[in-house]
Every structure is written in structure tokens, then in C-alpha cells.
PyMOL Python script that loads the backbone (N, CA, C, O; Angstrom):
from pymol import cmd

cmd.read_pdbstr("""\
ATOM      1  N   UNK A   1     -76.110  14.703 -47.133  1.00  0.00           N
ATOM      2  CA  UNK A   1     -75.838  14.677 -48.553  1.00  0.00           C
ATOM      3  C   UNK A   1     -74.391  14.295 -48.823  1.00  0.00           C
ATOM      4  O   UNK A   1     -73.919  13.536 -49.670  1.00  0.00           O
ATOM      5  N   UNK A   2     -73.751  15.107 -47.767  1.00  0.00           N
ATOM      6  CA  UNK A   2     -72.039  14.170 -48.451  1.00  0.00           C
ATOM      7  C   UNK A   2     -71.980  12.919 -48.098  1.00  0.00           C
ATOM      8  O   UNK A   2     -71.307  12.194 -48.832  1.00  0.00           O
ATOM      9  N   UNK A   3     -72.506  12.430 -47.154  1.00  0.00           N
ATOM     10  CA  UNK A   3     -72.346  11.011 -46.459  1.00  0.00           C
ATOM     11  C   UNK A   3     -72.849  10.059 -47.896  1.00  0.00           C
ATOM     12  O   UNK A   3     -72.318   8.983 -48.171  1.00  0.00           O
ATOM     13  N   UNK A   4     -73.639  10.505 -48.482  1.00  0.00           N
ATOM     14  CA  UNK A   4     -74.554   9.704 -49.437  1.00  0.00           C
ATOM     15  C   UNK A   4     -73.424  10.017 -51.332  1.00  0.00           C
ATOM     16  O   UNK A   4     -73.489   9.362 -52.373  1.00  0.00           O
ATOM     17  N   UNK A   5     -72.630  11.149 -51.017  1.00  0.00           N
ATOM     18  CA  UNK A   5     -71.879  11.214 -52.302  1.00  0.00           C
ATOM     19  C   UNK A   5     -70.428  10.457 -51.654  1.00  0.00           C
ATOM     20  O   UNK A   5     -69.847   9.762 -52.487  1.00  0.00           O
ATOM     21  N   UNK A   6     -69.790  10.514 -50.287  1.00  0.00           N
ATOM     22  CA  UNK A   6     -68.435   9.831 -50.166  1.00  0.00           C
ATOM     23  C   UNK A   6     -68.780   8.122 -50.409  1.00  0.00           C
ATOM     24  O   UNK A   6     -68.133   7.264 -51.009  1.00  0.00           O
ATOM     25  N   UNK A   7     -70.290   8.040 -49.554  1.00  0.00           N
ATOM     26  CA  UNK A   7     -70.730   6.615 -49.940  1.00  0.00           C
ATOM     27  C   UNK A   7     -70.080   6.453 -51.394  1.00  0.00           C
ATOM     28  O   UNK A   7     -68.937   6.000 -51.459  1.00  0.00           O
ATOM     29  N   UNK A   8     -70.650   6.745 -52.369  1.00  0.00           N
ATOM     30  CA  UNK A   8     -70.912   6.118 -53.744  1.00  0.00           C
ATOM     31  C   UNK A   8     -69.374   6.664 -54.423  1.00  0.00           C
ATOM     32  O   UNK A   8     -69.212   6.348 -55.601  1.00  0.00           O
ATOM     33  N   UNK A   9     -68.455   7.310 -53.879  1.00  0.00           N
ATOM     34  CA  UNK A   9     -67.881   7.475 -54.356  1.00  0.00           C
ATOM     35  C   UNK A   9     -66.838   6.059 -53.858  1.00  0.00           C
ATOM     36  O   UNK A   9     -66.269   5.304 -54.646  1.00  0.00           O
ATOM     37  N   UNK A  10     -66.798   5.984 -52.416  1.00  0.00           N
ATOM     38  CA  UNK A  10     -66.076   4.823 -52.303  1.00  0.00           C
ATOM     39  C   UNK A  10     -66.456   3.678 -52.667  1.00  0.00           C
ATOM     40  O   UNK A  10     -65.516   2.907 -52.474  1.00  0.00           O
ATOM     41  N   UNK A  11     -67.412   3.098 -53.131  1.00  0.00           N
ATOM     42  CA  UNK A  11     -68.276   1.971 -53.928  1.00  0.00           C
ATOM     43  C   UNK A  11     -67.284   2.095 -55.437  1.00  0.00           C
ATOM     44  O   UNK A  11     -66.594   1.151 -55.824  1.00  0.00           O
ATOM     45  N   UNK A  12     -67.357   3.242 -56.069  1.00  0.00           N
ATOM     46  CA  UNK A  12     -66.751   3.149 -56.874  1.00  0.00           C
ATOM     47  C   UNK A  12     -65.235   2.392 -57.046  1.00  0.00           C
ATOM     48  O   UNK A  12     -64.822   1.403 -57.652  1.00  0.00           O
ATOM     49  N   UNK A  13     -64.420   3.834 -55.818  1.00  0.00           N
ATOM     50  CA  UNK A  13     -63.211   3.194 -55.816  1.00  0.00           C
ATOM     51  C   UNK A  13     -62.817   2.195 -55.269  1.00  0.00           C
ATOM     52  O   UNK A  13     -61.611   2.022 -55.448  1.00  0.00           O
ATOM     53  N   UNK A  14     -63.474   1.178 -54.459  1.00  0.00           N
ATOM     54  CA  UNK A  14     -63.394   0.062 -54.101  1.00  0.00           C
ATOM     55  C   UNK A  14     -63.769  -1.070 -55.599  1.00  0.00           C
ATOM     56  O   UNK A  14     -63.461  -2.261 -55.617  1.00  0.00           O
ATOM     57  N   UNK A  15     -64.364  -0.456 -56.557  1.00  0.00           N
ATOM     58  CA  UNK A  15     -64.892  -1.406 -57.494  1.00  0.00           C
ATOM     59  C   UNK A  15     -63.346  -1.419 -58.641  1.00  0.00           C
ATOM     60  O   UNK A  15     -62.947  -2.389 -59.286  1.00  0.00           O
ATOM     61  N   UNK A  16     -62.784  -0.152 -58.599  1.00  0.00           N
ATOM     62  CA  UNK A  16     -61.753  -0.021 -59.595  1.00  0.00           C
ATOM     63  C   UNK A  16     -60.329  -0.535 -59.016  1.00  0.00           C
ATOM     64  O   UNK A  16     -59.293  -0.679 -59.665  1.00  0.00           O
ATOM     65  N   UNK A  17     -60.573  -0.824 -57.365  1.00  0.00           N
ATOM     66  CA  UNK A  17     -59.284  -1.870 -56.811  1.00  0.00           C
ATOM     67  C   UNK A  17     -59.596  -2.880 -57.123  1.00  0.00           C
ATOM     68  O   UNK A  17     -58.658  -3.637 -57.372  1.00  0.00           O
ATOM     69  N   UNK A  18     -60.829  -3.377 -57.262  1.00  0.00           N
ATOM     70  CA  UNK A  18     -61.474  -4.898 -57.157  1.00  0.00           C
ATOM     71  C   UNK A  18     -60.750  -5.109 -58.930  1.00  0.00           C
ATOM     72  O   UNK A  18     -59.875  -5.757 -59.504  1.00  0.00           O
ATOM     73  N   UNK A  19     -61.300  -4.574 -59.082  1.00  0.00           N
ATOM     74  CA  UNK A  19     -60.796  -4.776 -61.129  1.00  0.00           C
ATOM     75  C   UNK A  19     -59.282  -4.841 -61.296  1.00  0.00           C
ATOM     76  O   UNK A  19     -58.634  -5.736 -61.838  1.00  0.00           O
ATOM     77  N   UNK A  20     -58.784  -3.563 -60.644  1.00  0.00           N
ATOM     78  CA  UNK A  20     -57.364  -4.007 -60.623  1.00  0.00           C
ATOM     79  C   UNK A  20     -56.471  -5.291 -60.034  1.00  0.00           C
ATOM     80  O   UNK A  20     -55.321  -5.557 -60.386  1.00  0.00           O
ATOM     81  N   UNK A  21     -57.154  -5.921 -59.196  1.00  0.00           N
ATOM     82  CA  UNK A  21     -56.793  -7.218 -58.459  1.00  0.00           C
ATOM     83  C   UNK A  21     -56.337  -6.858 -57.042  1.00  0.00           C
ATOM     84  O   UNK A  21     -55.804  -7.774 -56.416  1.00  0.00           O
ATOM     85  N   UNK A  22     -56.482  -5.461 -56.329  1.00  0.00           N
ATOM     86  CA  UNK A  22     -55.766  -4.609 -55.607  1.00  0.00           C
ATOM     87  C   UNK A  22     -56.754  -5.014 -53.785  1.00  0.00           C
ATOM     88  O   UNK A  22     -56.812  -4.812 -52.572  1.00  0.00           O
ATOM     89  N   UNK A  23     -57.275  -5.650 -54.891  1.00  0.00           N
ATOM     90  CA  UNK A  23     -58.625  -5.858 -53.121  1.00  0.00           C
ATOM     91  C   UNK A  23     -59.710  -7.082 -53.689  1.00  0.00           C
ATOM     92  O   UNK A  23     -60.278  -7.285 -54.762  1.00  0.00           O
ATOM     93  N   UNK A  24     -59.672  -7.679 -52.538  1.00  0.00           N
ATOM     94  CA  UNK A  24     -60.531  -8.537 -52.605  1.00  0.00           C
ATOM     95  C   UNK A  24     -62.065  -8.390 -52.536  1.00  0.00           C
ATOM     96  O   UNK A  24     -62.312  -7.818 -51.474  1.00  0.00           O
ATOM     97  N   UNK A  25     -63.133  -8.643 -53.169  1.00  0.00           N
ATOM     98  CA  UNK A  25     -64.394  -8.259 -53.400  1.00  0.00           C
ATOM     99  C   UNK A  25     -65.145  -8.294 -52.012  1.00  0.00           C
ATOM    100  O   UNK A  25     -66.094  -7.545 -51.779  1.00  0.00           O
ATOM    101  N   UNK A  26     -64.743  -9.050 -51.266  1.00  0.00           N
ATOM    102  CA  UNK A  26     -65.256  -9.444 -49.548  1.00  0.00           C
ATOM    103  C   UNK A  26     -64.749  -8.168 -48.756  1.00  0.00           C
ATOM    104  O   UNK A  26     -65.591  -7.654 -48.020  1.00  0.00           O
ATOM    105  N   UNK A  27     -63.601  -7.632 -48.796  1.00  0.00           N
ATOM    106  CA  UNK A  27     -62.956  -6.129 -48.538  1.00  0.00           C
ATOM    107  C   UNK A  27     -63.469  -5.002 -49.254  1.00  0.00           C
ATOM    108  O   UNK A  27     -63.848  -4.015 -48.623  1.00  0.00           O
ATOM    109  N   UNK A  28     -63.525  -5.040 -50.528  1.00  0.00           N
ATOM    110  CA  UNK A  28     -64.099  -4.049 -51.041  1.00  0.00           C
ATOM    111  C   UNK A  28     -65.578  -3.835 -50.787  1.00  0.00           C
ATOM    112  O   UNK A  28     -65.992  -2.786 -51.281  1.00  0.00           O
ATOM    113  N   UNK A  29     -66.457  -4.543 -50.158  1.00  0.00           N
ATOM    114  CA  UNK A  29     -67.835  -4.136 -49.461  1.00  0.00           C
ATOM    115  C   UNK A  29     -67.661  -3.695 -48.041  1.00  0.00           C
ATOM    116  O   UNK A  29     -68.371  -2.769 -47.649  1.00  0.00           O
ATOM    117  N   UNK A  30     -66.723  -4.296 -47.153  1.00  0.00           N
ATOM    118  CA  UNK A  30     -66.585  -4.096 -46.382  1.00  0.00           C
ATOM    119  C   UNK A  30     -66.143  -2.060 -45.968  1.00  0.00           C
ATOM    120  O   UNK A  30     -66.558  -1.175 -45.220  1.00  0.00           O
ATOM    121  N   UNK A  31     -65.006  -2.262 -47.116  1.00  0.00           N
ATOM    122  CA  UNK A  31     -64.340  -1.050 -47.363  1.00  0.00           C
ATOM    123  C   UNK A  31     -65.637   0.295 -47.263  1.00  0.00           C
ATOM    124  O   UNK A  31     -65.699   1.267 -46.511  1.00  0.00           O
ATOM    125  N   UNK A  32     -66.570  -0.176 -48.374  1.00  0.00           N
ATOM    126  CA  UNK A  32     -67.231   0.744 -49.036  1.00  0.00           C
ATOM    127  C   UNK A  32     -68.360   0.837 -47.655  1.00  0.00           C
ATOM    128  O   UNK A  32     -68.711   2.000 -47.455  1.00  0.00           O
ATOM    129  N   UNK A  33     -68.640   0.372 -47.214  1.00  0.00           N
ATOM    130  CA  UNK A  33     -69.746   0.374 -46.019  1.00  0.00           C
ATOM    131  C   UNK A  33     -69.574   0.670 -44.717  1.00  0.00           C
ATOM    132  O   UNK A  33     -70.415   0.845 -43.836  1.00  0.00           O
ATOM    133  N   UNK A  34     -67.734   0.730 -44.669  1.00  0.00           N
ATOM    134  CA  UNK A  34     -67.158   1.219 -43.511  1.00  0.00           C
ATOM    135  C   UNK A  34     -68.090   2.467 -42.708  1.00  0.00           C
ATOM    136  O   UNK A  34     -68.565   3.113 -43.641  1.00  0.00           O
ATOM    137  N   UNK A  35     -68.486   2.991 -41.607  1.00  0.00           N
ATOM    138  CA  UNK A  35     -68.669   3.909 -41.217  1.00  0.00           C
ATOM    139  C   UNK A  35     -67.652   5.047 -41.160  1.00  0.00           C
ATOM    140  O   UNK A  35     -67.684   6.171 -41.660  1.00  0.00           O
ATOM    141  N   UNK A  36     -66.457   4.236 -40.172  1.00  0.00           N
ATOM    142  CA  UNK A  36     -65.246   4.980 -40.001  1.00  0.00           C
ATOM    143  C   UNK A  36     -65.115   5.451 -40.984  1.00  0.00           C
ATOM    144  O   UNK A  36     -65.479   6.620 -41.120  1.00  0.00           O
ATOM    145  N   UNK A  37     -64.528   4.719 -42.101  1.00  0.00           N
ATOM    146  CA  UNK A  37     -63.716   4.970 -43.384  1.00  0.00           C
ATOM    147  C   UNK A  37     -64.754   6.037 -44.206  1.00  0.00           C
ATOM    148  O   UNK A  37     -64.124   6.600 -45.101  1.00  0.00           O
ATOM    149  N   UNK A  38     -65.669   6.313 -44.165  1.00  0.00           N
ATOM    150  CA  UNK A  38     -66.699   7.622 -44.808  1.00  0.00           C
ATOM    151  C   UNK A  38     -66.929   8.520 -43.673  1.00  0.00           C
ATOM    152  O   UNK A  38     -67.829   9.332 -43.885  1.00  0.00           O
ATOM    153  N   UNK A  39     -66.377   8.595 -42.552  1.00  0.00           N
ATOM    154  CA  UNK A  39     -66.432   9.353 -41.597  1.00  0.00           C
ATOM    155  C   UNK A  39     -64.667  10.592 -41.740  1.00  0.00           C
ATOM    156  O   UNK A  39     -64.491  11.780 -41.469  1.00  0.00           O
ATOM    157  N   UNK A  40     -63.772   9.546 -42.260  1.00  0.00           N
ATOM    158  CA  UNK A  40     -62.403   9.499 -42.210  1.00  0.00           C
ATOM    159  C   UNK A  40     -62.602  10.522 -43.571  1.00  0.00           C
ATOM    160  O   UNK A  40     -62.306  11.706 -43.406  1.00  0.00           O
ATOM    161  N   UNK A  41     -63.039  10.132 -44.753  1.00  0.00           N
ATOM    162  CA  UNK A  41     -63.092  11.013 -45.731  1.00  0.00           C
ATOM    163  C   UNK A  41     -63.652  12.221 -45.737  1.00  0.00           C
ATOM    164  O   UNK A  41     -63.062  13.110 -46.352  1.00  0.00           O
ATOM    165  N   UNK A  42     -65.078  12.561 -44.967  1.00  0.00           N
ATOM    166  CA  UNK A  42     -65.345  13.414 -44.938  1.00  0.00           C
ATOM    167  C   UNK A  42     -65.243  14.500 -44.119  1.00  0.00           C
ATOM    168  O   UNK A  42     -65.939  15.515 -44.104  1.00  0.00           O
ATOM    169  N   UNK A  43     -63.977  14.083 -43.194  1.00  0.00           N
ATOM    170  CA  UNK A  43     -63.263  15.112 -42.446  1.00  0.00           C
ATOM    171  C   UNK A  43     -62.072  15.393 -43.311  1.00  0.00           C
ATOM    172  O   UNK A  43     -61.776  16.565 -43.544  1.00  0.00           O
ATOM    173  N   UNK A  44     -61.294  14.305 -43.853  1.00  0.00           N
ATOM    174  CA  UNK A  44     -60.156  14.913 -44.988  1.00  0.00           C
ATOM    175  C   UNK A  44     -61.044  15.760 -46.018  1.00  0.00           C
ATOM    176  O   UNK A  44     -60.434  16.776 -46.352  1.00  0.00           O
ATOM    177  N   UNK A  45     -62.123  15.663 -46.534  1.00  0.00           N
ATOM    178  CA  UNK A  45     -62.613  16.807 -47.744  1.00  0.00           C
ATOM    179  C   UNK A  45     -63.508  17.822 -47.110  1.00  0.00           C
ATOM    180  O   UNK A  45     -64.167  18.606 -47.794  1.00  0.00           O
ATOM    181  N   UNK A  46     -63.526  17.813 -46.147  1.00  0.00           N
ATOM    182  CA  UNK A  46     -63.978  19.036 -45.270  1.00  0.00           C
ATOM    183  C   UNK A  46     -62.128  19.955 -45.209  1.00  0.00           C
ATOM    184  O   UNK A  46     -61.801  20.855 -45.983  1.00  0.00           O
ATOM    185  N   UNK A  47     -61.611  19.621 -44.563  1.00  0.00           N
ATOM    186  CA  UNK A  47     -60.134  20.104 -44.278  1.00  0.00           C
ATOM    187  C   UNK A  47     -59.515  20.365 -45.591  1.00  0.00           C
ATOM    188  O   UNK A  47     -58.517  21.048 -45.362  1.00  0.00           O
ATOM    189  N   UNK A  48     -59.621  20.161 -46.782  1.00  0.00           N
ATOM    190  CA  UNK A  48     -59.348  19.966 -48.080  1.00  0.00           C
ATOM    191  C   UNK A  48     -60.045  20.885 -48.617  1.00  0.00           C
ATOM    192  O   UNK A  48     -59.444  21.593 -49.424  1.00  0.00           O
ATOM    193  N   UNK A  49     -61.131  21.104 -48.427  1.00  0.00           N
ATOM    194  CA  UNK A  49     -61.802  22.382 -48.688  1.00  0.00           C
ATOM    195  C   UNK A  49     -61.431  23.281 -48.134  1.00  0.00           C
ATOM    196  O   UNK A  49     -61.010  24.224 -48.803  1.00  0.00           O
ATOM    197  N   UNK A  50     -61.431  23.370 -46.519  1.00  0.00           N
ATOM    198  CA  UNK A  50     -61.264  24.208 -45.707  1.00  0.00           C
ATOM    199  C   UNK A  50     -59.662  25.118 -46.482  1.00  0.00           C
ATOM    200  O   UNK A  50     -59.510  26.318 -46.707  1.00  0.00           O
ATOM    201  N   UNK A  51     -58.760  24.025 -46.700  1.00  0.00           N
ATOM    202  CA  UNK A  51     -57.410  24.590 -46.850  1.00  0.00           C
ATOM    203  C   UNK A  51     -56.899  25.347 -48.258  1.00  0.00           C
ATOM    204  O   UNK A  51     -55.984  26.118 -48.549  1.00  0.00           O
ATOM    205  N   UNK A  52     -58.083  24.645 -49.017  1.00  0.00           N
ATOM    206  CA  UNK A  52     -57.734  25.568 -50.119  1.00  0.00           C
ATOM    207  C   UNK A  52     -58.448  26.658 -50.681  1.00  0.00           C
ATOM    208  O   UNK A  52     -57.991  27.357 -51.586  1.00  0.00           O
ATOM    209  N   UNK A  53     -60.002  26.875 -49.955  1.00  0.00           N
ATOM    210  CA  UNK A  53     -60.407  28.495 -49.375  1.00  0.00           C
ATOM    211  C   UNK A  53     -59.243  29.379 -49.035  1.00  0.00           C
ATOM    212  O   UNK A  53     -58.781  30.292 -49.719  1.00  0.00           O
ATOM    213  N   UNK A  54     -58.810  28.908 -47.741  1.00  0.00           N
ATOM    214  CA  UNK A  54     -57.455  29.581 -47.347  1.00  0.00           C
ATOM    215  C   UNK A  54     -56.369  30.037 -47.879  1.00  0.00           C
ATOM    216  O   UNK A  54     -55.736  30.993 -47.429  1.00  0.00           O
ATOM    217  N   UNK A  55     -56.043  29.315 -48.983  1.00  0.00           N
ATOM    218  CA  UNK A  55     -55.052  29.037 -49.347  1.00  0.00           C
ATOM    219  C   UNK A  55     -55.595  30.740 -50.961  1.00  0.00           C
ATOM    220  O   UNK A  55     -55.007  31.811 -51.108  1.00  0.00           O
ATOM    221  N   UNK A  56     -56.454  30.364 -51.519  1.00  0.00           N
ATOM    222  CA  UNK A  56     -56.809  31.186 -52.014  1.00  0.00           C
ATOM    223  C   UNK A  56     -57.090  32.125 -52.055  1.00  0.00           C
ATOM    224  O   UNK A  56     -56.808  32.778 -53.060  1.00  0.00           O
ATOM    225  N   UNK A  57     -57.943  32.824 -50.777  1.00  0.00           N
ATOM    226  CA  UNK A  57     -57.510  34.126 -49.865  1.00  0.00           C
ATOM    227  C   UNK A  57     -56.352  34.484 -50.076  1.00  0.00           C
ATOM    228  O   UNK A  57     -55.980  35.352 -50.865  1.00  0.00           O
ATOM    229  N   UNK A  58     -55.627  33.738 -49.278  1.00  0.00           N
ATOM    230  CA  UNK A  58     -53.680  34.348 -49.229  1.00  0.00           C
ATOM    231  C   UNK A  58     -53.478  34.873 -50.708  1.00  0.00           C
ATOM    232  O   UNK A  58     -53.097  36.017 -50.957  1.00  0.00           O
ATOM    233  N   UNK A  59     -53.779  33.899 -51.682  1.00  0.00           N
ATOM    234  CA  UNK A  59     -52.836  34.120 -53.292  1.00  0.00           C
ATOM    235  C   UNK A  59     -54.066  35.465 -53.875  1.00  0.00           C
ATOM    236  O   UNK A  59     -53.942  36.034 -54.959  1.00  0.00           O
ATOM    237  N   UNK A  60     -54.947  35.691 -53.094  1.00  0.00           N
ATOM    238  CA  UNK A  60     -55.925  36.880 -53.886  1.00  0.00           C
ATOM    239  C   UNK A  60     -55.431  38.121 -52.891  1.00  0.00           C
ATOM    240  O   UNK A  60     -55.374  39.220 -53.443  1.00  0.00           O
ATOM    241  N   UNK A  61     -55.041  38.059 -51.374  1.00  0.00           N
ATOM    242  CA  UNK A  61     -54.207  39.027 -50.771  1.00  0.00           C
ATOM    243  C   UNK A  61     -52.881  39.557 -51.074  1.00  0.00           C
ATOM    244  O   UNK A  61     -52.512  40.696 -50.788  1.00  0.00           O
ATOM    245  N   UNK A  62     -52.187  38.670 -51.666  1.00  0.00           N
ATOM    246  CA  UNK A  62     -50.630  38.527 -51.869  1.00  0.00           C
ATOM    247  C   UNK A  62     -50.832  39.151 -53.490  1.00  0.00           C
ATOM    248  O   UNK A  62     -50.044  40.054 -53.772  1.00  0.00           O
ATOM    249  N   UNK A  63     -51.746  38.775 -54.490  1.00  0.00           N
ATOM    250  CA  UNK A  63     -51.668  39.435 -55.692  1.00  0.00           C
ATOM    251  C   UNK A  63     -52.535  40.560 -55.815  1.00  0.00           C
ATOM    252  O   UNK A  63     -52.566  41.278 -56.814  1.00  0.00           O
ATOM    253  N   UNK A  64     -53.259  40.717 -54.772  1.00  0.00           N
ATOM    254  CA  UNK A  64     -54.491  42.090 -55.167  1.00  0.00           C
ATOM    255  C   UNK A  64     -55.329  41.755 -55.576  1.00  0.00           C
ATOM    256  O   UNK A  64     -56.108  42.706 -55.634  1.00  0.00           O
ATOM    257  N   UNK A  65     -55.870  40.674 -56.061  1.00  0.00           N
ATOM    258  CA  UNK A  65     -57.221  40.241 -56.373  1.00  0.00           C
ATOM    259  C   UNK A  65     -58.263  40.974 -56.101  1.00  0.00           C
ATOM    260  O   UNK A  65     -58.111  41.091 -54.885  1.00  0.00           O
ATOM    261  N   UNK A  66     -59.296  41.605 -56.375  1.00  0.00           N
ATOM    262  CA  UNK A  66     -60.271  41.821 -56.288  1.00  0.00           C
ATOM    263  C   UNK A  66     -61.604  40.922 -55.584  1.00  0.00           C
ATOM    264  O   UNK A  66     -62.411  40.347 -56.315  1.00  0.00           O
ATOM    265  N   UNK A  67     -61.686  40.896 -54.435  1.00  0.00           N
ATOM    266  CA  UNK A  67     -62.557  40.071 -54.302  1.00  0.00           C
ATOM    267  C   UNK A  67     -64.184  40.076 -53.021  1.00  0.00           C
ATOM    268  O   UNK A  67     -64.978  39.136 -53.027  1.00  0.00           O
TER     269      UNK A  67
END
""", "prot")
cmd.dss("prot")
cmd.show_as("cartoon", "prot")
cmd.util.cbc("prot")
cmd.orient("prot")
């Protein structure tokens, strides 16, 4: 399921470089179909998640949070 939402999300942002003039339309499929490059994201938003769980713990330990 994330493989199928980073997909479409990079389709997107490959479409809003393409508009901007920022990438060429032959790159921007390439981009968006990458394996790596949706492999690459969904270890940064795994870790991105991961860190700000963490991170939120600490600020609910450090203030008393209830949780």
C-alpha cells in the first residue's frame, strides 16, 4: 500500500517539476517509475515517522503528558 501511495505521489511531483520547467518530461517518467527512487522514499518516511513517534514520547515525558 505505501509503494502504491509514494508511487502516485511521485507522479505528481514529477508532474509539478515538469510544469515548472524543472525536469524534462522523458525524466520525469523515468523519475516517477524509478524503483530505487520509491524504495529511497519509503525508507526516508518510514524513518520520518519513526523519528517523530520518538520525538513525541520525549516532549510527552519531558512535559508529563498523560499518555
Amino acid at each position: 500500500m505505501t509503494a502504491v501511495i509514494i508511487r502516485i505521489a511521485l507522479r505528481y511531483g514529477a508532474g509539478v517539476l515538469v510544469a515548472r520547467g524543472l525536469l524534462g518530461s522523458d525524466d520525469a517518467s523515468a523519475f516517477s517509475t524509478d524503483p530505487g527512487v520509491q524504495m529511497a522514499l519509503e525508507t526516508g518516511l518510514g524513518l520520518a515517522i519513526g523519528g517523530a513517534t520518538e520525538a513525541w514520547h520525549y516532549l510527552a515525558r519531558r512535559f508529563g503528558w498523560e499518555h
